[in-house]
C-alpha positions in Angstrom: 0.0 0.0 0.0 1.5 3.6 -0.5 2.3 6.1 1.6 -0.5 8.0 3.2 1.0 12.1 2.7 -1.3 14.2 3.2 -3.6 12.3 6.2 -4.0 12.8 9.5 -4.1 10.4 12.1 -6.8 12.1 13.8 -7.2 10.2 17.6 -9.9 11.3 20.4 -9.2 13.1 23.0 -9.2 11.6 26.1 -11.2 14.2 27.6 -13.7 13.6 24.8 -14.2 9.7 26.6 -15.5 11.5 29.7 -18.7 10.8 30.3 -19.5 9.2 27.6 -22.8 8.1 26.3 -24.4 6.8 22.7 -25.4 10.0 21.3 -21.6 11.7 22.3 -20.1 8.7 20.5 -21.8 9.0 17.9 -20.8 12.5 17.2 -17.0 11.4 18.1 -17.7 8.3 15.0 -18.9 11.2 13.1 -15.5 13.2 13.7 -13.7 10.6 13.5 -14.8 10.0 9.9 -14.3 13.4 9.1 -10.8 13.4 10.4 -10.0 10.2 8.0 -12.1 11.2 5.1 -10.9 15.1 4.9 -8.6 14.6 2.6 -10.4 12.8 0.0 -13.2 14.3 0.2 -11.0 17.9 -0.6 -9.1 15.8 -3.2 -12.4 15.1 -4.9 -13.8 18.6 -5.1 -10.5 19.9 -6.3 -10.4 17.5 -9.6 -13.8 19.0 -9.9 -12.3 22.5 -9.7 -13.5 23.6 -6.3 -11.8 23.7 -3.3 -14.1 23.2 -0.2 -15.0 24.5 2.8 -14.5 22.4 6.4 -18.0 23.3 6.5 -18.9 22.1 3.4 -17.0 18.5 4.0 -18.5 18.1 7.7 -21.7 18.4 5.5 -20.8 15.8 3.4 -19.3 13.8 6.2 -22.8 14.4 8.0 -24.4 12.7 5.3 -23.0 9.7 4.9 -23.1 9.1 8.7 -26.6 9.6 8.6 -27.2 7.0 5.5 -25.2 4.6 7.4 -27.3 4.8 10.3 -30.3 3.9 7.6 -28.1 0.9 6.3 -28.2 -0.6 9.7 -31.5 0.4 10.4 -30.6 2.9 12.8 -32.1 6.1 13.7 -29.4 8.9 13.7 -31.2 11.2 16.6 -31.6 8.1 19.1 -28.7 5.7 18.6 -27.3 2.2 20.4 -24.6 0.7 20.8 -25.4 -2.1 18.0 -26.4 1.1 15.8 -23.4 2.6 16.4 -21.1 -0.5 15.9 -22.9 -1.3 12.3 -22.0 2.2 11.3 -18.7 2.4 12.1 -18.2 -0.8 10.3 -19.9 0.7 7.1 -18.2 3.9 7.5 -14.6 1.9 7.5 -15.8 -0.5 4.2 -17.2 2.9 2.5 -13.8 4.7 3.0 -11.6 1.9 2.0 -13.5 1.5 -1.3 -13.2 6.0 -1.7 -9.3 5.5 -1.5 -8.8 5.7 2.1 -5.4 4.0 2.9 -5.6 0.8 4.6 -3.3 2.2 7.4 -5.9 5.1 8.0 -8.9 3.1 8.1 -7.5 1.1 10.2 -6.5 3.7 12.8 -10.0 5.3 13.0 -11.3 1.8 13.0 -9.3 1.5 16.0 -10.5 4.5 17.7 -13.8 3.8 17.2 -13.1 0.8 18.6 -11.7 2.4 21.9 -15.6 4.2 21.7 -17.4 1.2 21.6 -15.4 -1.1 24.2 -16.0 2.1 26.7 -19.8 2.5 26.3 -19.8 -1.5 26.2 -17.8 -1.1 30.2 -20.2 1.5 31.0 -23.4 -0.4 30.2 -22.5 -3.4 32.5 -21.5 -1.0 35.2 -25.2 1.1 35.4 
């Protein structure tokens, strides 16, 4: 696989973990994606001659974590944790087939991951 210049290894905070609950990690899967996708999506626009706005990427980001949320027959305003798991594993196929590197889907996979094994320690201690 080739280098990945340009990308950012974007991880969360670990102040971000804090009292964590579905609907904050969904928005950290949903900046998480942005984080890896950035750079493709501002790739793409600028073979189209544009070059776009943070706002108008977290837009497009927005979107496809929304239809994701539809693919696993999920609800974007009232996640789970099985909602939330299903996206993040569409989210990681869907940017591996736009031309994410391997190494960078594989990074946000992980921290994704760190998400999901938190909320899952959180749910069997309330």
């Amino acid at each position: 696989m080739g280098a990945s210049v340009g990308y950012v290894k974007w991880s969360i905070p670990e102040a971000e973990l804090e009292q964590l609950d579905v609907c904050k990690a969904r928005d950290l899967i949903r900046q998480c994606f942005f984080e890896a996708k950035k750079e493709t999506f501002e790739r793409a626009k600028r073979l189209l001659g544009q070059v776009p706005s943070d706002e108008e990427i977290k837009l497009s980001v927005e979107g496809a974590v929304r239809l994701a949320f539809k693919e696993c027959d999920g609800r974007y305003e009232a996640p789970t944790r099985e909602n939330l798991a299903g996206v993040a594993g569409i989210l990681a196929r869907k940017s591996a087939n736009w031309g994410t590197p391997e190494d960078i889907v594989d990074h946000h996979r992980g921290q994704i991951q760190k998400v999901l094994v938190l909320l899952d320690r959180k749910r069997v201690v309330n």
